[in-house]
N, CA, C and O of each residue as an XYZ file, in Angstrom:
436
protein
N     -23.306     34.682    161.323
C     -24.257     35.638    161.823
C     -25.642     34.981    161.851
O     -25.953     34.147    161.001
N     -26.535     35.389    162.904
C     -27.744     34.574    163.168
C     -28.571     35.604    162.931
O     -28.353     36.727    163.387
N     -29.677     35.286    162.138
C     -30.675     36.367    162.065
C     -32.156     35.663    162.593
O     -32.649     34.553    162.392
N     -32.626     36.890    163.384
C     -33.803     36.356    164.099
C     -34.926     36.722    163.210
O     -34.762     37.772    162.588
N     -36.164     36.006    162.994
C     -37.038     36.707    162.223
C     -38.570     36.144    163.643
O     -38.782     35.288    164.502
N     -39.220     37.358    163.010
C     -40.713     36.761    163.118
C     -41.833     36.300    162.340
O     -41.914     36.477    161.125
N     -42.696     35.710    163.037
C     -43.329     34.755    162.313
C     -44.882     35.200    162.616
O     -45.877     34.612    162.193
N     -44.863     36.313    163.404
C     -45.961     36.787    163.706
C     -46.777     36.876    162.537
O     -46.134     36.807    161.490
N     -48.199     37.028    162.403
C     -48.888     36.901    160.962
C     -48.411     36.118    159.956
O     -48.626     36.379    158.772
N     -47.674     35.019    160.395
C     -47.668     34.295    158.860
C     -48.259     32.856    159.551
O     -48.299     32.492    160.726
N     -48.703     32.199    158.278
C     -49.184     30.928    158.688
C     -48.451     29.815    157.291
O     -49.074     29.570    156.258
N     -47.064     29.291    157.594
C     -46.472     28.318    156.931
C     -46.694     27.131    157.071
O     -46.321     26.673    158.151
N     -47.428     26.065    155.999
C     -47.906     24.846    156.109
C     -46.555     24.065    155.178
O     -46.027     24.574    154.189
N     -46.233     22.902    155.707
C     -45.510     22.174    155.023
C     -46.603     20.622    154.435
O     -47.079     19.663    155.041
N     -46.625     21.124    152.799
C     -47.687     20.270    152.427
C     -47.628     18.629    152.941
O     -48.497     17.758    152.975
N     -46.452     18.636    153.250
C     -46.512     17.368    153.902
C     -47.016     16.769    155.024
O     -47.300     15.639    155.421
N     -47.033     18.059    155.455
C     -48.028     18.012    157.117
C     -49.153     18.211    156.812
O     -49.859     17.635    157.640
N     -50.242     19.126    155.464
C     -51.330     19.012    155.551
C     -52.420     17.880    155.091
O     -52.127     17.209    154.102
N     -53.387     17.688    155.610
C     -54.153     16.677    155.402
C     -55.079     16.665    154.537
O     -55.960     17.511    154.695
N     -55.189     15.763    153.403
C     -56.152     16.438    151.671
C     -57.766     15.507    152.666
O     -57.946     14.528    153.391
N     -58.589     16.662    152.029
C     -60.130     16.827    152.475
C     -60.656     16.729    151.220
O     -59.906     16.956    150.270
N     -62.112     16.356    150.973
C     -62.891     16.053    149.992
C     -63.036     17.264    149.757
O     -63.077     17.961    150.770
N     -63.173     18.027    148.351
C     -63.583     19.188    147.712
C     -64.741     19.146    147.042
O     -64.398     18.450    146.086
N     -65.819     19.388    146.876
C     -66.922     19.823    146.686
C     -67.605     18.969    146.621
O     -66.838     18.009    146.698
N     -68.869     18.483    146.499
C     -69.673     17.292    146.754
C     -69.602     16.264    146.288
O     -70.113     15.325    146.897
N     -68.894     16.021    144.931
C     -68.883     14.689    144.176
C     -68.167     13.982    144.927
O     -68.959     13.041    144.891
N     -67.302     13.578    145.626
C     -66.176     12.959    145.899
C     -64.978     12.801    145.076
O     -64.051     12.055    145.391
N     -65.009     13.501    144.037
C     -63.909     13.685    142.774
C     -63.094     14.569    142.976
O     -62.665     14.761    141.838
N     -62.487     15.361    143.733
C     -61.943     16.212    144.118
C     -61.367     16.505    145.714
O     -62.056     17.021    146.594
N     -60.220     16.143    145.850
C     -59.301     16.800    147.515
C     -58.581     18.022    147.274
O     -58.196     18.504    146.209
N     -58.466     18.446    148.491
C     -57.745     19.576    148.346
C     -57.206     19.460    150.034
O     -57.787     19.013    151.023
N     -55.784     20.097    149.857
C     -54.811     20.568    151.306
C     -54.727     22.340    151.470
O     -54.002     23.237    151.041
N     -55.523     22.259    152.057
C     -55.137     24.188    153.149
C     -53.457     24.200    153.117
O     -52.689     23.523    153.800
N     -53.209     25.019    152.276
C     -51.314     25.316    152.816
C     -51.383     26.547    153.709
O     -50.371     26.875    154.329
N     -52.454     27.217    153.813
C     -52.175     28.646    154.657
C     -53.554     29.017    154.678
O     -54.475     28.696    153.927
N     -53.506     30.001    156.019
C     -54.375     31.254    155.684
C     -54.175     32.523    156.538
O     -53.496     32.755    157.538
N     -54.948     33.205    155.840
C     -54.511     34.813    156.445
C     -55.618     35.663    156.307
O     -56.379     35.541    155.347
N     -55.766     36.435    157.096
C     -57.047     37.714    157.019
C     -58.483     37.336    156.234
O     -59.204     38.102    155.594
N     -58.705     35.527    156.561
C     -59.696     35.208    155.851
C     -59.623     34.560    154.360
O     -60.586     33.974    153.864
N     -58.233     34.750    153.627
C     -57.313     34.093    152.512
C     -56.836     32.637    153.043
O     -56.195     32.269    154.028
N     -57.411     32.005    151.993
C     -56.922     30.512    152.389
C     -56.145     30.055    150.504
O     -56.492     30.419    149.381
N     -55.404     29.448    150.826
C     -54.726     28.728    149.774
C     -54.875     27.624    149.707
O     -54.315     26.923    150.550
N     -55.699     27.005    148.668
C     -55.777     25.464    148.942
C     -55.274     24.940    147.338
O     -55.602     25.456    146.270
N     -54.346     23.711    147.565
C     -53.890     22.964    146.907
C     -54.939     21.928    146.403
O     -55.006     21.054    147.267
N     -55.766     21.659    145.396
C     -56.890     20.802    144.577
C     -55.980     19.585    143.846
O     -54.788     19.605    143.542
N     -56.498     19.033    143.759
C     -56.292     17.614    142.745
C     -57.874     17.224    142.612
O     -58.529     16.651    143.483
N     -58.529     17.823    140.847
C     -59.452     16.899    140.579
C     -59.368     16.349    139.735
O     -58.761     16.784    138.757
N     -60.196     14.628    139.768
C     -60.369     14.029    138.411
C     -61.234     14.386    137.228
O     -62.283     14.905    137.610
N     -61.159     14.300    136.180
C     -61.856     14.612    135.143
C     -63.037     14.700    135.411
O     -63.457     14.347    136.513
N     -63.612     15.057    134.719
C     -65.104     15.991    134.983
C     -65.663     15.589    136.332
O     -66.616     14.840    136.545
N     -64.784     16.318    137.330
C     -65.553     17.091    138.462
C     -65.529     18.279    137.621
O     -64.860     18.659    136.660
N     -67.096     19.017    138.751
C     -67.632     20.334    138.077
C     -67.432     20.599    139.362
O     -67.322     19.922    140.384
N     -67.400     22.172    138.991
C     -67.871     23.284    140.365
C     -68.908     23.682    140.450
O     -69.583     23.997    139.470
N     -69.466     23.804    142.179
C     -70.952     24.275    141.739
C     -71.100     25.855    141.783
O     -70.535     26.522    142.650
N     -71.921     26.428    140.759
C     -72.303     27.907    140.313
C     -72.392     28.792    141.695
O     -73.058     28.375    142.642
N     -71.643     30.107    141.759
C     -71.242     30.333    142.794
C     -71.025     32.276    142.540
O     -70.257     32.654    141.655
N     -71.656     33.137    143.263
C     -71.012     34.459    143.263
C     -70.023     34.701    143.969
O     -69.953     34.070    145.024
N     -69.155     35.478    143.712
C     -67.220     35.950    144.383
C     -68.311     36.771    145.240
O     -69.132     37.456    144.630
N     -68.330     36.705    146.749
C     -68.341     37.268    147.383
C     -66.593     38.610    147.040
O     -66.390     39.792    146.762
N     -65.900     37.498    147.286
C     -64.274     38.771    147.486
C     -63.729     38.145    146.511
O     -64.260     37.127    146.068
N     -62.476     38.677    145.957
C     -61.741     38.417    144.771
C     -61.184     36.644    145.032
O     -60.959     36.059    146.091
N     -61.098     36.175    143.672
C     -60.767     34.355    143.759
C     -59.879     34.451    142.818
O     -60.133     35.033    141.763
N     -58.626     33.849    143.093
C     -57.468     33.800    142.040
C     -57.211     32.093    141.736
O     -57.766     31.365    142.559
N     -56.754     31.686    141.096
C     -56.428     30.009    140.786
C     -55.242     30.258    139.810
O     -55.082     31.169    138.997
N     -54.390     29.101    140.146
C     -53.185     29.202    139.043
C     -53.579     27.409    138.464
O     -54.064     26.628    139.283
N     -53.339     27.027    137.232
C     -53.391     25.813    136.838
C     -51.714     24.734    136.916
O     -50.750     24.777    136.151
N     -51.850     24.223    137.640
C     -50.246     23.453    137.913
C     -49.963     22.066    136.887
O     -48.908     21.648    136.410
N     -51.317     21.574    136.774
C     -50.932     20.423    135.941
C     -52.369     20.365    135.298
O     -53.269     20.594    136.106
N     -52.711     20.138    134.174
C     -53.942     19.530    133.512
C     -54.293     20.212    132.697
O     -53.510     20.941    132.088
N     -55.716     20.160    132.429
C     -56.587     21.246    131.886
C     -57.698     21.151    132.393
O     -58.150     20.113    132.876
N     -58.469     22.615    132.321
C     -60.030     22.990    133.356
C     -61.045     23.863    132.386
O     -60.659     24.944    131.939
N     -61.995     23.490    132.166
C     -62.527     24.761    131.388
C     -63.141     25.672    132.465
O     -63.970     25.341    133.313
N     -62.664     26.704    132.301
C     -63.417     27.981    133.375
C     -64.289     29.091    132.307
O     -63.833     29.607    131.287
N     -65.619     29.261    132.866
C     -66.502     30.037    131.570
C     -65.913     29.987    130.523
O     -65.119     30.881    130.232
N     -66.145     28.956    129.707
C     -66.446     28.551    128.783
C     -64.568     28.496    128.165
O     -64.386     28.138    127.001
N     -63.672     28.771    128.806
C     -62.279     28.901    128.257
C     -61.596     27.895    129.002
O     -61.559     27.595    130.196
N     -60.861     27.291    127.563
C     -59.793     26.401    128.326
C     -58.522     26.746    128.760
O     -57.874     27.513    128.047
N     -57.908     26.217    130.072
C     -56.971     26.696    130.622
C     -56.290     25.144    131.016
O     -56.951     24.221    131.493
N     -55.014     25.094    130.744
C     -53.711     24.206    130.703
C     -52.785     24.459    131.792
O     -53.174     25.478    132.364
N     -52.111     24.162    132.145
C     -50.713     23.894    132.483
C     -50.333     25.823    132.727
O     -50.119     26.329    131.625
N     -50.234     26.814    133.848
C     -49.309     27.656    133.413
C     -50.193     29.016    133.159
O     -49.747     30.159    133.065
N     -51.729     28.545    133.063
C     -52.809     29.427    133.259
C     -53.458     29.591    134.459
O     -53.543     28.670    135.271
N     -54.001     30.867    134.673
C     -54.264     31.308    135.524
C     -55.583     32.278    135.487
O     -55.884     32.777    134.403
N     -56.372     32.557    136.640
C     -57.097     33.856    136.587
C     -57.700     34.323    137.431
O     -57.908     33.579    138.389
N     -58.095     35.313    137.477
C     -58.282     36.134    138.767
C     -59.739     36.539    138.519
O     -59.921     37.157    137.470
N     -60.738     36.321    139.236
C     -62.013     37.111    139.490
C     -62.757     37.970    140.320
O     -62.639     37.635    141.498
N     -63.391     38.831    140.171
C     -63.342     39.734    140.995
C     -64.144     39.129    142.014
O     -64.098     37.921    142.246
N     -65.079     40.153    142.797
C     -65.914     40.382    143.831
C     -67.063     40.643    142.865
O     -67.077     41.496    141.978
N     -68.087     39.719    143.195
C     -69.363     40.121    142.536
C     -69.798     39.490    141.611
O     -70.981     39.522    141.270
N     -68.504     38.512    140.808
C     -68.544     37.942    139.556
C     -69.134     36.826    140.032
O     -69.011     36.292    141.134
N     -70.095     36.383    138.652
C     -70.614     35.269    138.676
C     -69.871     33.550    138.373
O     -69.989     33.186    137.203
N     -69.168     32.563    139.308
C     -68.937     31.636    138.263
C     -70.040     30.161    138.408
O     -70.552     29.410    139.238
N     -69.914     30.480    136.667
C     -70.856     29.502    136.492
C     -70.634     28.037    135.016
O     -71.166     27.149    134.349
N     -69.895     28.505    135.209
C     -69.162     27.402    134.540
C     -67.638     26.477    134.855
O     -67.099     26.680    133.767
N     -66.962     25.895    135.380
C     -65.742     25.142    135.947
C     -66.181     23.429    135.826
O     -67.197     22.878    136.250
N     -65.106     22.890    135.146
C     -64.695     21.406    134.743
C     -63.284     21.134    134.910
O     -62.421     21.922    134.520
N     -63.029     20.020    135.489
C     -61.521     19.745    135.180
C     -61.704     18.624    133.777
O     -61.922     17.434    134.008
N     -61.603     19.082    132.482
C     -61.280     17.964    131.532
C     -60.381     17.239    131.258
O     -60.373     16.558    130.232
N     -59.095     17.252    132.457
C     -58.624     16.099    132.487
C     -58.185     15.945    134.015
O     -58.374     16.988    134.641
N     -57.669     14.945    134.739
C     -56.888     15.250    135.751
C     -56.267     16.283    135.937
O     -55.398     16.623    135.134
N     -56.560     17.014    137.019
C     -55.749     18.275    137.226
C     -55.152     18.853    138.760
O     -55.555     18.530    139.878
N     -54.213     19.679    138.452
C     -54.219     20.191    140.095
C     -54.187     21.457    140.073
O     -53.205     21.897    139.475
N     -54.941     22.282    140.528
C     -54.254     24.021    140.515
C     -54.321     24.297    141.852
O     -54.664     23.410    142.634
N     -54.045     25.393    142.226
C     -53.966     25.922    143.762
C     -54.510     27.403    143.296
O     -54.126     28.269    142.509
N     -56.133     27.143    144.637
C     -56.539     28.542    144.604
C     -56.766     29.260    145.895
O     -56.719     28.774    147.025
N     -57.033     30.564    145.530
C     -56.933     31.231    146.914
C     -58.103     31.971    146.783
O     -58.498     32.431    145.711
N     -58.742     32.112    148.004
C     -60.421     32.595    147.810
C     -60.552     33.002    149.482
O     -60.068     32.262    150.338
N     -61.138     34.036    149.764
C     -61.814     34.052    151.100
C     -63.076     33.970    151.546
O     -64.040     34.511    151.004
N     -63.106     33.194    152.688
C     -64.383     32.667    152.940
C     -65.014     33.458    153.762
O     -66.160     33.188    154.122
């Protein structure tokens, strides 16, 4: 049996097809777009140790999962398997990767 689907509204990246871009100004940091949607982008990060993020208000909600490393995010360390979600409005003003890391976050621009 053949099942037809659609693909309308989805946007499937095969990370192998996407192309890693410099992430934030240091040059310490790439990241690959796997998708986006309604302004939601998912991007796959790899940074080296102390890249920082620069201080930044959530316009709209920002989620990050941690895949490999550790990052301090305001002032908390997060490993391997951590994650967190911030709202709209929130301030961040603190982000380090303290060691090699990769997480994948999703944020709209």
């Amino acid at each position: 049996m053949t099942t037809t689907v659609s693909l309308d509204g989805w946007d499937i990246t095969h990370a192998s097809d996407a192309e890693w871009v410099d992430w934030g100004g240091e040059g310490n940091a790439r990241a690959k777009v796997l998708g986006s949607a309604d302004g939601y982008v998912v991007a796959l990060v790899e940074a080296e140790a102390g890249y920082t993020g620069t201080p930044h208000e959530h316009t709209y909600a920002e989620f990050l999962y941690v895949v490999a490393g550790r990052l301090r995010n305001q002032g908390q360390t997060m490993e391997t398997g951590d994650a967190y979600a911030a709202a709209a409005g929130s301030m961040h003003t603190d982000f380090e990767a303290e060691r090699p890391s990769t997480y994948l976050s999703i944020f709209k621009i």
